[in-house]
N, C-alpha and C positions, 0 to 999 in steps of 0.2 A: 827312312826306315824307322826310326826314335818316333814319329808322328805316326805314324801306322802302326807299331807297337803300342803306342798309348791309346789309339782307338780302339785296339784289338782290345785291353785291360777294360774298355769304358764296358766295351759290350758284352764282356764277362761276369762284369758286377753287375751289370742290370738284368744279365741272365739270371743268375746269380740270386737277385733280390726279387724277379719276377718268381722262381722255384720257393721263395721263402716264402712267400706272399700266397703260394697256390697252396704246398704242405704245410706252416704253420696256421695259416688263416688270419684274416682280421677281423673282430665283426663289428659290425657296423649296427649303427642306432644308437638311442640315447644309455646313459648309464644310471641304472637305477641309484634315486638316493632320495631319504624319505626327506617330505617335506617339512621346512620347520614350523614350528607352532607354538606359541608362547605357552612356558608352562610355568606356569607364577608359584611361588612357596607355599601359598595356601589354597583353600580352595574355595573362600570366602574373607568377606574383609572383617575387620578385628568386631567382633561382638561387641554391643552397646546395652548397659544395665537398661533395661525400660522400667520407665516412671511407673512405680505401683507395683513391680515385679516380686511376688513372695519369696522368699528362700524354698527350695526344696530338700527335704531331706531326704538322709543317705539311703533310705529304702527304695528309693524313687530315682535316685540322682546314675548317670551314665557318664562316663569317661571315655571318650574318644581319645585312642592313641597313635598321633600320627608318627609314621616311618617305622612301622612294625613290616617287617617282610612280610611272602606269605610261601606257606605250607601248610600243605595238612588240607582239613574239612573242615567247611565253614560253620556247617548244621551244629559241629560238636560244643559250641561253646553253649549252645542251649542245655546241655546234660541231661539229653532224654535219651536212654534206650531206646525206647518206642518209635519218638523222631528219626533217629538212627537206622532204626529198622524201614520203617515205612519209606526213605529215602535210598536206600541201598536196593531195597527190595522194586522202586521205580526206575531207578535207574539201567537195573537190568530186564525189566520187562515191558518200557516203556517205549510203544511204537513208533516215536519221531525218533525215539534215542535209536532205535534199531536201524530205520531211514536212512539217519547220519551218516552211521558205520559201513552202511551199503555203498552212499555215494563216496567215503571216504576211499573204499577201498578201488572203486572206480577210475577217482582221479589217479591214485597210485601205477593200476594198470595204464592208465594214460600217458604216463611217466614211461611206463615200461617202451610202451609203442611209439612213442618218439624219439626216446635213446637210441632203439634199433635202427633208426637212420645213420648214425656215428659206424655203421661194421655193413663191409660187402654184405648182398643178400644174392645167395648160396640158392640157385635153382637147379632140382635133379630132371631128367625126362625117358622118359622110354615111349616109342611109339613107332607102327608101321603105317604104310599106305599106298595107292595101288597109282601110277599115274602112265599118264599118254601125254606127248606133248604133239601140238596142232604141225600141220602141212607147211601153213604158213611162217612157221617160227623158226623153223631147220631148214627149211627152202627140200634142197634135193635130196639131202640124208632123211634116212624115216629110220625110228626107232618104234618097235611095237610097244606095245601097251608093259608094265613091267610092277612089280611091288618089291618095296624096298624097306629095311628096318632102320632106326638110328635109337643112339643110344648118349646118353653126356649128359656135363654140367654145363650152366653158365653163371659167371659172376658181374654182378653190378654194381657200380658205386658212384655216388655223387660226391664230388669234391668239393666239401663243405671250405670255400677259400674265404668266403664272407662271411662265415660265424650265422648262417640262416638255420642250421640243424641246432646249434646251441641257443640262440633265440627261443625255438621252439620248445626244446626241451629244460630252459629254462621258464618260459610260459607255464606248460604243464606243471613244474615242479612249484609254480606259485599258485595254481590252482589247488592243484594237495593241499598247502599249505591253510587255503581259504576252506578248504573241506574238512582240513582239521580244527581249523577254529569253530567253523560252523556245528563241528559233533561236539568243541570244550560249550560255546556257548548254549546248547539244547541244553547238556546236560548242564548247568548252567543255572539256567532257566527252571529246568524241571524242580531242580534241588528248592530253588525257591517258591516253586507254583504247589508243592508238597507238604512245606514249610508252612505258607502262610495259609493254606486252606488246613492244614492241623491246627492252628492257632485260630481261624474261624471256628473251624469243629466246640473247640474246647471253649472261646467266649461263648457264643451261643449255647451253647448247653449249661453256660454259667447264667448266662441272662434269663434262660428259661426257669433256673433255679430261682432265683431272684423274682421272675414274676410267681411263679407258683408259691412262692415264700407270702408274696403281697396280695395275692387273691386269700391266701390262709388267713391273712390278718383281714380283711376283707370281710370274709365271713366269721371272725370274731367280731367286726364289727355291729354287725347285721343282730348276731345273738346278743349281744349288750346292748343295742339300742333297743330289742325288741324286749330286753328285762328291764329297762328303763319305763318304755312303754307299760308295762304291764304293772309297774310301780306306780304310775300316772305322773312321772315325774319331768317326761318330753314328749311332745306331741307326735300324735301317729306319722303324720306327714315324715320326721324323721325315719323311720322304715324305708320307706320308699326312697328315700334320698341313700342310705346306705345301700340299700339293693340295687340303686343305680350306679353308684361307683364300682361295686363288686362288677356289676354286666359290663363298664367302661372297661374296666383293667381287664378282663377279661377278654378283648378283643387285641391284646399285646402278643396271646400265644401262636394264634395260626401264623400270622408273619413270621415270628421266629423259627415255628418250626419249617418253613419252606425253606426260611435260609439256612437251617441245617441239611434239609433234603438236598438241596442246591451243592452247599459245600460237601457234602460227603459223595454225590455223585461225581462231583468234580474231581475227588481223590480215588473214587476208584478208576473213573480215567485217566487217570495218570499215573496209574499204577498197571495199567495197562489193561482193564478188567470192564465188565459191562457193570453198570449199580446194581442189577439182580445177582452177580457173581460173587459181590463182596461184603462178607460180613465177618468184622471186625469190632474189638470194643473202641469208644471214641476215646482219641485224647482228650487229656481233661491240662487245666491251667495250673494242676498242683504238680503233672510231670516235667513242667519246661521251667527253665531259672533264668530269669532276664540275664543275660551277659549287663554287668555293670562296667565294665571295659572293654568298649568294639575298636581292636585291630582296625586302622586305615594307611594303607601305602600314599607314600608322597604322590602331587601330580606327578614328577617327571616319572617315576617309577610306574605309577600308573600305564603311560603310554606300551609298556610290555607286557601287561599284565591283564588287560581286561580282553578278553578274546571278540569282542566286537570292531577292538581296534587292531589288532591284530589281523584280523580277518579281511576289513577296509585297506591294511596295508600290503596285504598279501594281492587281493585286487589289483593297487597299484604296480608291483613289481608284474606281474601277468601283463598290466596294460603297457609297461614301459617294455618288457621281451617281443609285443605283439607289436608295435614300432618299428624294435629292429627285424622281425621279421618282415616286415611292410616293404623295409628301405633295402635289404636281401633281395626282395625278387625285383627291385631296380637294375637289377645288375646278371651279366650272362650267367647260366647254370651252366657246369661242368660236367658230364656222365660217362665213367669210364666202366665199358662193357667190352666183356671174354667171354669164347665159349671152347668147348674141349669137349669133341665128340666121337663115337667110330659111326660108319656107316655102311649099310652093303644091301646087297642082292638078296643074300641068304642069312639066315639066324646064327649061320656056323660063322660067317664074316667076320660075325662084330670081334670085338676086341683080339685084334691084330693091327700089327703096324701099316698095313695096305689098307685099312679102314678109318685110317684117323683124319679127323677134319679139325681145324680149328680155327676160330675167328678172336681178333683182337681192333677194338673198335672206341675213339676216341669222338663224344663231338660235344659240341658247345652249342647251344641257342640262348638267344639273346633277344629280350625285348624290340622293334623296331616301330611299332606303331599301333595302339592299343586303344586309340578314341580319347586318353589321360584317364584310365583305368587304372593303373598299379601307382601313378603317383596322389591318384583321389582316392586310394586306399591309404595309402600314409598318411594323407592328409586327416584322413577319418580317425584312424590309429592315434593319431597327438592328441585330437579331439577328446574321443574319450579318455587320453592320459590328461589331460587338466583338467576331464570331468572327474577321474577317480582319484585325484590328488584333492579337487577341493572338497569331495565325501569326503575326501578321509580327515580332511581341517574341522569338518563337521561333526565329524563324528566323535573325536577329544572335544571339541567345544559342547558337545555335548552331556559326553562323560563326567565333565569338570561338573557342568551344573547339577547332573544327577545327581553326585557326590555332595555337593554344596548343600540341594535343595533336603535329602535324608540329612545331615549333621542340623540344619536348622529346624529341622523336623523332630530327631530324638531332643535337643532342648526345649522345643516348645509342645509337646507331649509330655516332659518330666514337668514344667508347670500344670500345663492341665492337669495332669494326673494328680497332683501335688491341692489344685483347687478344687478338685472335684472330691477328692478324699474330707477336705478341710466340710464340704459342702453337707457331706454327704454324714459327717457326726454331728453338725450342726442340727440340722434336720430332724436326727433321731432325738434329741433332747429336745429338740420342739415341739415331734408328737408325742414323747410322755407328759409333757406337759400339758399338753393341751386333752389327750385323753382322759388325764387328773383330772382338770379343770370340768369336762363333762361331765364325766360322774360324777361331780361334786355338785354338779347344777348350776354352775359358775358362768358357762357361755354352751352355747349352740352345737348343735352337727355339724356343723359348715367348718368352723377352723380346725375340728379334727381333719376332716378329707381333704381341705388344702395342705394341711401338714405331709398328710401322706403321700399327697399328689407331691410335693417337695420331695420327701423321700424316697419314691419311686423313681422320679426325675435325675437325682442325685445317687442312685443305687444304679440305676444301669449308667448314666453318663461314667459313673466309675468303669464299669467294665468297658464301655467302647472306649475309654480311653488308656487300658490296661492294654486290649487290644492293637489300638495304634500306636503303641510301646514297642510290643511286641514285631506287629507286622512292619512298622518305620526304621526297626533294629534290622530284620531279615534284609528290606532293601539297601539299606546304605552295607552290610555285609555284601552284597549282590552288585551292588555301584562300584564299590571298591577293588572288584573283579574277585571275589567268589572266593579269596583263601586265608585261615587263618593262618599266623605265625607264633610262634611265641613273643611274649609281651615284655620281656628286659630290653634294659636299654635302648626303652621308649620314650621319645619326647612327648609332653603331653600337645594335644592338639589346644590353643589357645585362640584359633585363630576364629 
């Protein structure tokens, strides 16, 4: 009896654990967890003086400071209104940014539609119809022909016992996730494509000042040689050598101005506008102020921060839910279906207790033989999770070096800038000199307009390289993942 009781106990605990197992659920598949990836203290190794390296001064010089949080807007450390505006004003009318929002809201709804597997689904019916049944089916009773009404609900539910509804609906909710990064990173993107074509806008309309500055002198040229000339004091041939170099510089302007047509087309689409739609004054380079300290978050902070890697990792958790979902339908589905209805002859029947029908209906299917169908799906399912795990290693190793490649980029822009400035006063005190020296009858036409082809040379190398001050600032603000912080109790970046 003592032996029979303790069997009786076995088979009530495994009862027991079989009802835990069916109502709590377990699920099944891997468990998300991001993968590691070395993220070093700096994001380059310790900078080396080079041989011949000028000093830059402080008008020129930029401060990276690393492990500034971030908040805020990134545009604003330029302190332009204008910037401010033009980038506000794309963001909300700008038609990928709208796209975003659409699928954003998509995936959301997607979320919705896979939760709803978690709760019975609640079916109403009302309907009549007329039947006969055959000779053959009743044998010797015969029933004439008859129409009949019904009326009820039925309830269905799948008993999620292997966590496959949670799978899914945690899928979906990493796809959100990936749709939300995808709408941080557009706008993102935008903030900077707005950015650095206002900073085109405004060089080029600087460089075009600059040549129209140099064609002016140009034809000072042209009228002092030809007083020269008329003095007997330099041979005619010099005319023609001036009027040559005016025609030379002169062929500086249509380029530039395309690429002002280029860049300003480019912002009015992205502003969401056709280029015949938009007319606006350009920015100019006296409204933008170099950030002389650009905010950068640590790597390791990095990895939360930049919505491209967010976005790779939200992929990963979708591809590791789509796994356990794979390894879910390994296993029998559960469906528990009810229904609750009246039925009758006549319209007056229904709802009375002589018209009630009702069904209560349990069943189970279970995979038995599929060709290795559902386990060449999980197979597939791992595949992409150790494709979407090594993106996402890529994706940081990538980040790191954007980061890297702008910080070595604003240093070696604050030299150029720095050389090209130094170049570029040099220059001017070489064509007063040498102007002197012409009029004085001292030397030639020829090292006048070398001098000036110097200073030409040296006048706009200034600005493109004011430019890529500018534009190499926006990107490593952009690399850094898009936000600033306040800048106390900042280390400085040394590395």
């Amino acid at each position: 009896m003592k032996r029979s009781r303790n069997r009786g106990h076995i088979r009530w605990r495994h009862a027991l654990a079989l009802t835990a197992l069916l109502f709590a659920g377990c699920a099944v598949g891997p468990v998300y967890r991001r993968p590691r990836v070395p993220t070093p203290p700096h994001y380059r190794p310790p900078a080396r003086r080079a041989a011949g390296e000028t000093a830059v001064p402080a008008r020129y010089r930029q401060r990276t400071i690393l492990g500034a949080g971030a908040a805020g807007r990134w545009w604003r450390l330029f302190h332009s209104p204008r910037l401010d505006a033009l980038i506000t004003r794309a963001l909300a009318d700008n038609h990928d940014v709208a796209a975003a929002q659409q699928a954003l809201a998509e995936a959301r709804e997607g979320v919705a539609i896979a939760g709803a597997a978690r709760y019975p689904q609640i079916d109403g019916s009302l309907g009549t119809g007329r039947k006969k049944y055959g000779a053959a089916f009743l044998g010797p009773e015969y029933f004439p022909p008859f129409t009949y009404f019904e009326a009820g609900i039925s309830v269905a539910y799948d008993l999620d016992y292997v966590g496959a509804t949670r799978q899914r609906i945690e899928e979906r909710r990493s796809l959100e996730r990936y749709r939300r990064c995808e709408l941080e990173a557009t706008r993102l993107v935008l903030s900077g494509e707005v950015a650095s074509q206002a900073v085109m806008i405004a060089s080029t309309q600087a460089q075009i000042h600059a040549v129209n500055g140099l064609l002016r002198a140009d034809r000072t040229n042209v009228e002092l040689v030809r007083e020269a000339v008329a003095a007997g004091s330099v041979p005619r041939l010099d005319v023609l050598t001036a009027k040559t170099q005016l025609a030379g510089d002169a062929t500086l302007l249509p380029p530039l101005y395309q690429q002002l047509a280029v860049a300003r087309h480019a912002l009015a689409a992205l502003l969401g506008r056709a280029p015949a739609d938009w007319r606006q004054p350009d920015p100019t380079l006296g409204e933008l102020t170099l950030p002389r300290r650009v905010p950068v978050t640590v790597p390791s902070r990095l990895l939360r921060r930049r919505p491209d890697i967010l976005a790779a990792q939200a992929e990963l958790r979708a591809a590791t839910a789509a796994v356990g979902v794979a390894t879910a339908n390994l296993y029998p589905q559960i469906e528990l279906s009810t229904s609750l209805g009246q039925q009758g002859l006549q319209p007056g029947q229904l709802f009375n207790a002589s018209s009630a029908a009702w069904s209560l209906i349990a069943g189970l299917t279970a995979p038995l033989f599929d060709g290795g169908r559902l386990h060449a799906e999980r197979r597939a399912a791992l595949d992409v999770l150790h494709e979407r795990a090594d993106l996402y290693r890529q994706v940081v190793v990538n980040a790191f070096r954007q980061v890297a490649d702008a910080l070595d980029a604003l240093q070696h822009d604050a030299q150029l800038r720095t050389a090209q400035a130094r170049a570029l006063s040099l220059s001017r005190k070489r064509l007063v000199l040498e102007r002197e020296s012409y009029l004085a009858g001292n030397t030639g036409l020829l090292p006048v307009l070398d001098a000036e082809r110097q200073r030409e040379r040296a006048q706009l190398g200034l600005l493109d390289a004011e430019q890529g001050q500018y534009l190499d600032t926006i990107r490593l603000l952009l690399a850094a993942g898009g936000r600033v912080a306040p800048l106390h109790r900042a280390a400085s970046d040394h590395d």
